[in-house]
N, C-alpha and C positions, 0 to 999 in steps of 0.2 A: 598854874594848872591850865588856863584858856589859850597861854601860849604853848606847851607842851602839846597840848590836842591839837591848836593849829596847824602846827608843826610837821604832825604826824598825818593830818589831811594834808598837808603839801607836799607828802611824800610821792606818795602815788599819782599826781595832779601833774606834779614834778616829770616824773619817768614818764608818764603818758604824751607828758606836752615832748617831748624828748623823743620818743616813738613816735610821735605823730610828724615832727620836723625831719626825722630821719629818715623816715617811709616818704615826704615831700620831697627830700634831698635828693635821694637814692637814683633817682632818673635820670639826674641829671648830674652827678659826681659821675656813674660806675660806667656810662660814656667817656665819660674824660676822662677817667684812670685808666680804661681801654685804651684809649689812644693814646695816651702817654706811655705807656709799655709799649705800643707795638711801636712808636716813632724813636724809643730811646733804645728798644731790643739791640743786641749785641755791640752794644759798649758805643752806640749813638748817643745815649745820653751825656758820658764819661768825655766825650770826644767835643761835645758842640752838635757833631750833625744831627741831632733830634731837633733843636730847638730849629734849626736851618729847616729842617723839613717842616716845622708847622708853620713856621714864616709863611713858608712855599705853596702851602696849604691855605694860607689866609689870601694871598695876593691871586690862588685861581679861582678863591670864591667872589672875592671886588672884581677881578676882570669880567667875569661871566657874569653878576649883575648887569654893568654897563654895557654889556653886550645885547643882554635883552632887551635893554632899553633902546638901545640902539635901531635894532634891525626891529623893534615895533613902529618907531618912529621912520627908518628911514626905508624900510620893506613890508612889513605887511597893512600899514597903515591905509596905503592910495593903489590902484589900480598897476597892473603889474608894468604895462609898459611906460607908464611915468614914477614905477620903483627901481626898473634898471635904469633909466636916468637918473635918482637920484643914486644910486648905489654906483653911478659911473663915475659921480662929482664926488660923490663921499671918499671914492680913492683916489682921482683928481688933486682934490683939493687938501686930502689927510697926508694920502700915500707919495704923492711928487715932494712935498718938503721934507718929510721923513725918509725919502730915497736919498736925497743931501744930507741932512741932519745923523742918519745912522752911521755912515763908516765914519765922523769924527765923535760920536759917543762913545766910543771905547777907547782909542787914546785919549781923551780929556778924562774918564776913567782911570786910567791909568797913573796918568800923572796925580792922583789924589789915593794913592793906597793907604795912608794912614788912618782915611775916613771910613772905611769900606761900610760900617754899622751904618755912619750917620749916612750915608747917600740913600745905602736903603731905607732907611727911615723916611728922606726928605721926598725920595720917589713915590710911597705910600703916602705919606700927609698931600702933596701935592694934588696926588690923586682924587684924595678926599676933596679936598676943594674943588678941584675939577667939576666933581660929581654933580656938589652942590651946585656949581655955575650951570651945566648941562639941564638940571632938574627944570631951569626955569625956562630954557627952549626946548625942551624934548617935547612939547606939547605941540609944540606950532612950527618946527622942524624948520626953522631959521637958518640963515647961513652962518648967524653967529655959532651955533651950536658945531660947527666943523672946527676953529681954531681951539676950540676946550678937548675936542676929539682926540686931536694932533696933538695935544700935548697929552691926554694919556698912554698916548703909543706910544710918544717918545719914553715920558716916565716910567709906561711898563718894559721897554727896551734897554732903558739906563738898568735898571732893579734886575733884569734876566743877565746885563752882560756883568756884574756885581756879584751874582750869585754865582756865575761860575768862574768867577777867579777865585768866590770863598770855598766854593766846596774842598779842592785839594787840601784848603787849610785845615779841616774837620773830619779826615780821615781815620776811622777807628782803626789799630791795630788790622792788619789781615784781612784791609777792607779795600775791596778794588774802587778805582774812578769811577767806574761802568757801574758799578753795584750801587754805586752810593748814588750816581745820576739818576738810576734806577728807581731808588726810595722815590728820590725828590718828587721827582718827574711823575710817579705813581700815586703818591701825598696830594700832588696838586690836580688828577684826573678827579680824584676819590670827590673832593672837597668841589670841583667841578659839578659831578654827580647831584651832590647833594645841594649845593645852591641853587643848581637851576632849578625843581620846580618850583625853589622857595621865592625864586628871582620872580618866576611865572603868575605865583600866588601872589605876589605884590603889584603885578601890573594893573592887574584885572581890578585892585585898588583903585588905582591911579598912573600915570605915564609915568610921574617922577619918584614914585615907590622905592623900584627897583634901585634909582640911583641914592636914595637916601641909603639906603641898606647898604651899595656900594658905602659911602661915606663912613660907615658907621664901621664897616668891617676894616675899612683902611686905617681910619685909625687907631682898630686895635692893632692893626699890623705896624703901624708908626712905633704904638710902644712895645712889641714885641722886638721889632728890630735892633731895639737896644740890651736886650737882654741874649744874644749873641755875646759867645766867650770874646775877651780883648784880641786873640791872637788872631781873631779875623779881619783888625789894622795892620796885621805884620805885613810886611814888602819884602822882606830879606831873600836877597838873592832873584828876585826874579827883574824879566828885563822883555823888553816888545818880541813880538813873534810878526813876520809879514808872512799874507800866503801868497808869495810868485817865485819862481822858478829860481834855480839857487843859481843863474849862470845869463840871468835878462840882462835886456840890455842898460833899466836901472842900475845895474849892478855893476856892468864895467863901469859906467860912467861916475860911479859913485867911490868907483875904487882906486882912479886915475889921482895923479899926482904922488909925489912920494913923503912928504907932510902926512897926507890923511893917511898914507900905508901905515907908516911907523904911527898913528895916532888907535888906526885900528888895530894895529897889533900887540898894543899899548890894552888897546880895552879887553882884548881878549884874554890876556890873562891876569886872573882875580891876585890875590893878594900873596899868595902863596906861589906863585909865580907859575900856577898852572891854567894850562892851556881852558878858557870857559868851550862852552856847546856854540857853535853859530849860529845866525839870524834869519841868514838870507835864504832858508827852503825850509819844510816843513814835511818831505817828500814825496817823491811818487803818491804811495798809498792813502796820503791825508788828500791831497788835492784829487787824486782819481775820488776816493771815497766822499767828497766834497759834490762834486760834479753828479754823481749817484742819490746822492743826500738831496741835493738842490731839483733834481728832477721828483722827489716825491714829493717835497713840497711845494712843486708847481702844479703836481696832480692833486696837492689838498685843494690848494687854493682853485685851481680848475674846479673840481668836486663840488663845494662849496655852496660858490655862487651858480654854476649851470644848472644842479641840480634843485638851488632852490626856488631860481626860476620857474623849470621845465615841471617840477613837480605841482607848483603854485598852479599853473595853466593847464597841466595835464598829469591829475593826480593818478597815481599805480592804480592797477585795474579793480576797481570793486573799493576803492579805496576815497577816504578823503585828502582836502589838500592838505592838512594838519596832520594827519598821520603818515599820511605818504612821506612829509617832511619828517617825522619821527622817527618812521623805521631809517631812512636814510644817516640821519644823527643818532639813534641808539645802534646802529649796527657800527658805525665807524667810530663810536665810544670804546665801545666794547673791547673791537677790533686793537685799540690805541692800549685799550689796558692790558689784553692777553700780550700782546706785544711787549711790553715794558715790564709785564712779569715775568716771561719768556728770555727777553734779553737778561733780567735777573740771574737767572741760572743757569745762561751761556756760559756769562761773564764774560770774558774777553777771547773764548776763542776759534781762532781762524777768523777776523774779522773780515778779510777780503773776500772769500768764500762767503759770509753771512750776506753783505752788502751784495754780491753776484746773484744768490741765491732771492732774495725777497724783490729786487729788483725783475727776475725772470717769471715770480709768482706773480707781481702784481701784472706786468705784462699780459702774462699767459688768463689772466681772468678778464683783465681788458676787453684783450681780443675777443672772450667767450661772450662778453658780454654787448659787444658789437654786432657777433654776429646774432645772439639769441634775446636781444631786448626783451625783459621782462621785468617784474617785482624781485625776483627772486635773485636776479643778476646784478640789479641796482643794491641790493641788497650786501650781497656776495663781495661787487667793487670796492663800497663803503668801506665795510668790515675789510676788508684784503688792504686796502689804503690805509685806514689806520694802523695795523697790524705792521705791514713794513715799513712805512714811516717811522715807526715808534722803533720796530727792532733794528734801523738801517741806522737810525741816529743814534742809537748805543753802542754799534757797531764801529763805528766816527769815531764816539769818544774814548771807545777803545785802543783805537790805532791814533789819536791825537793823543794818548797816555804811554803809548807804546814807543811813538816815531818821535814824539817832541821832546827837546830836554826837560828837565822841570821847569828850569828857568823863565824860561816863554810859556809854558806852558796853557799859564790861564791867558794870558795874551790871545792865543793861537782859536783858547775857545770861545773868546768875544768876537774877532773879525769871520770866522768861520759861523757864527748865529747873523753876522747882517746878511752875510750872502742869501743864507737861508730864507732872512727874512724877505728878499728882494725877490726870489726866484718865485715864492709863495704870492705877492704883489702881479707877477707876470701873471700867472696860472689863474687867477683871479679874473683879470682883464681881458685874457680869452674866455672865462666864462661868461662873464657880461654881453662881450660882444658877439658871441656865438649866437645862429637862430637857431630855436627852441626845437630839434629836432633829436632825438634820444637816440636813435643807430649813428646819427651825426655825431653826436658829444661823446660819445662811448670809444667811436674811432679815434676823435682828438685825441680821449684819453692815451689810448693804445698808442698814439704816434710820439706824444710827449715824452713816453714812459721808454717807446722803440728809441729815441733822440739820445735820450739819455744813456740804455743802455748799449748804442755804437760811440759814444764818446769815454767810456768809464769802463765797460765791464772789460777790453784786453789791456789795459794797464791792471783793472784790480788782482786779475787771472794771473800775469807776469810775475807783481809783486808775490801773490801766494805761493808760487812756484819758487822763485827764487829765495822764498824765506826770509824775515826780516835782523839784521844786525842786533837786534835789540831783543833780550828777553821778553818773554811774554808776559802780562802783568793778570795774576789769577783775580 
């Protein structure tokens, strides 16, 4: 009888304690099921590329932590003109070994295709420990604190040239290159977004906050990296991609002798006794398209640093220096994201035309902005840089999907990210050493941007005209 009644009071004790855990739940599952639909939408789940995309997504929330910590420590910490010294050593000392270090990351990459899971896994754990080592100089802004730097560069460089030889592997049915870089690249702004004010809200903790939190989120990313489908170890069929001219002088010299002729004519056909794709050029269109690419990311990296200088010392009018910094970084967020949603729905076409086109926009605001310094042009530039940036290098990997055979393919997209990364390094080190004059820096822009497009835009125009051999990929 007493257990019968008990019974019956633990019914409802029951279901309530049950509601109550479910109403606790709810905030925090129907976020995550949100994102799990939209990163697995149209058969990304089925494929692999979902799970690629939250990877992609966790590795821009770890970087963006230690970014913050970073530029607390090594920019807004001390006085501005002993922050561009340190900010001139920081890439010094980061950026010169990593200008070495980066064009053999991708073929020592390469020759490891069977690992592709585990590197990225090892590039995130790595990281993590990094963090932690960083936590305990980001206070006192050491010079030890630069060799733990340098190796998250490099780590985050191995893990970007890794991701893009996986993504072809994870293409969903009647899913373009472009579209899919699209996601990624869009998964990891969103996740940007949202770490940094969290990165923010942990500083104000403490210096080494933000990099615990790094640590914390890399190695969820350690064990996510392993839950990548197996076929993103596959290698089959693919082979190095070089970007120089299909007719250098590398190339005679390489080709002399009649041993190595009959050796490469031997390579060149696969097993079936047909003829493979060649190595030696990537075309016109990639390397014009390259050389376009490489000038916007020397006006990020310009951007960057001048502006975070110039605004530090002379915030926008009516303005403070924290905000002034703000609007410059949420306008070229923004800018970065309508862009890569934009390229979304391009997809791939007329990419020589895309690349002409956002190259002549960010120009033409340049200039406007040279001549009309103000809030609303700093403004303008920002947002206009990230927006072509973002659509120029979709536009890349359209015509590196279109002009490379498969074979090379992911090859083509790891040496084609160092250039990038290198041009980005330049663009940086005119900002540092630029004085702090804003109709001054505004012109640089315009001339970096004018540089780039008399070396690029009449080959891209050429190639558009004449039309590409290769089908268009939707």
């Amino acid at each position: 009888m007493t257990s019968a009644r008990s019974h019956k009071e633990s019914g409802p004790l029951r279901r309530t304690g049950r509601a109550v855990g479910h109403a606790l739940h709810k905030p925090f599952t129907a976020p995550a099921k949100g994102i799990r639909k939209a990163t697995h939408a149209h058969g990304a789940g089925e494929s692999g590329l979902g799970k690629l995309i939250e990877l992609h997504a966790v590795n821009g929330a770890g970087d963006v932590m230690i970014t913050i910590a970073l530029a607390s420590t090594v920019f807004f910490s001390v006085p501005t003109d002993e922050a561009r010294g340190r900010v001139a050593l920081y890439l010094a000392v980061t950026m010169a070994p990593f200008t070495l270090l980066a064009p053999v990351i991708g073929p020592l990459l390469d020759r490891l295709p069977h690992g592709r899971r585990a590197a990225m896994a090892g590039a995130m754990l790595a990281r993590a420990v990094l963090a932690l080592t960083m936590s305990g100089a980001v206070a006192t802004g050491g010079l030890e604190l630069y060799p733990a730097a340098l190796g998250v560069l490099v780590c985050s460089k191995a893990y970007g040239v890794v991701r893009s030889a996986v993504v072809p592997r994870l293409l969903p049915p009647r899913f373009s290159l472009v579209k899919a870089n699209s996601r990624v690249t869009l998964a990891g702004l969103l996740a940007t977004g949202i770490a940094a004010p969290i990165g923010a809200g942990l500083q104000t903790v403490g210096s080494g906050w933000p990099l615990y939190g790094a640590c914390v989120i890399f190695l969820g990313g350690t064990v996510l990296a392993f839950t990548l489908p197996p076929k993103v170890d596959s290698a089959k069929g693919e082979r190095k991609a070089q970007l120089v001219p299909p007719h250098g002088v590398a190339a005679s010299r390489s080709e002399s002798g009649r041993g190595g002729k009959r050796a490469r004519r031997a390579r060149r056909r696969d097993r079936n006794g047909e003829k493979r794709p060649g190595l030696r050029s990537v075309g016109p269109s990639v390397l014009n398209g390259l050389q376009a690419n490489a000038t916007h990311r020397a006006l990020s990296g310009f951007l960057i640093f001048f502006l975070a200088f110039l605004l530090r010392e002379q915030p926008l009018a009516g303005q403070s220096a924290a905000v002034s910094l703000g609007i410059a970084g949420v306008a070229a967020g923004a800018g970065n994201a309508i862009g890569t949603a934009v390229g979304s729905w391009l997809r791939a076409r007329g990419p020589e035309v895309i690349v002409v086109t956002v190259l002549a926009l960010a120009l033409g605001v340049a200039v406007l902005a040279a001549l009309f310094f103000s809030t609303i042009m700093v403004a303008a530039l920002s947002a206009t840089a990230g927006f072509t940036q973002a659509l120029s290098k979709l536009a890349l990997d359209a015509m590196i999907q279109r002009d490379v055979p498969e074979e090379v393919r992911s090859s083509a997209f790891a040496r084609s990210e160092t250039v990038l990364q290198m041009a980005w390094v330049v663009g940086g080190g005119i900002g540092i050493a630029l004085p702090l004059n804003g109709v001054l820096g505004m012109s640089v822009a315009a001339g970096i941007l004018a540089l780039g497009a008399a070396t690029s835009v009449r080959g891209l125009l050429s190639a558009a005209r004449r039309g590409s051999p290769h089908p268009r990929v939707a």
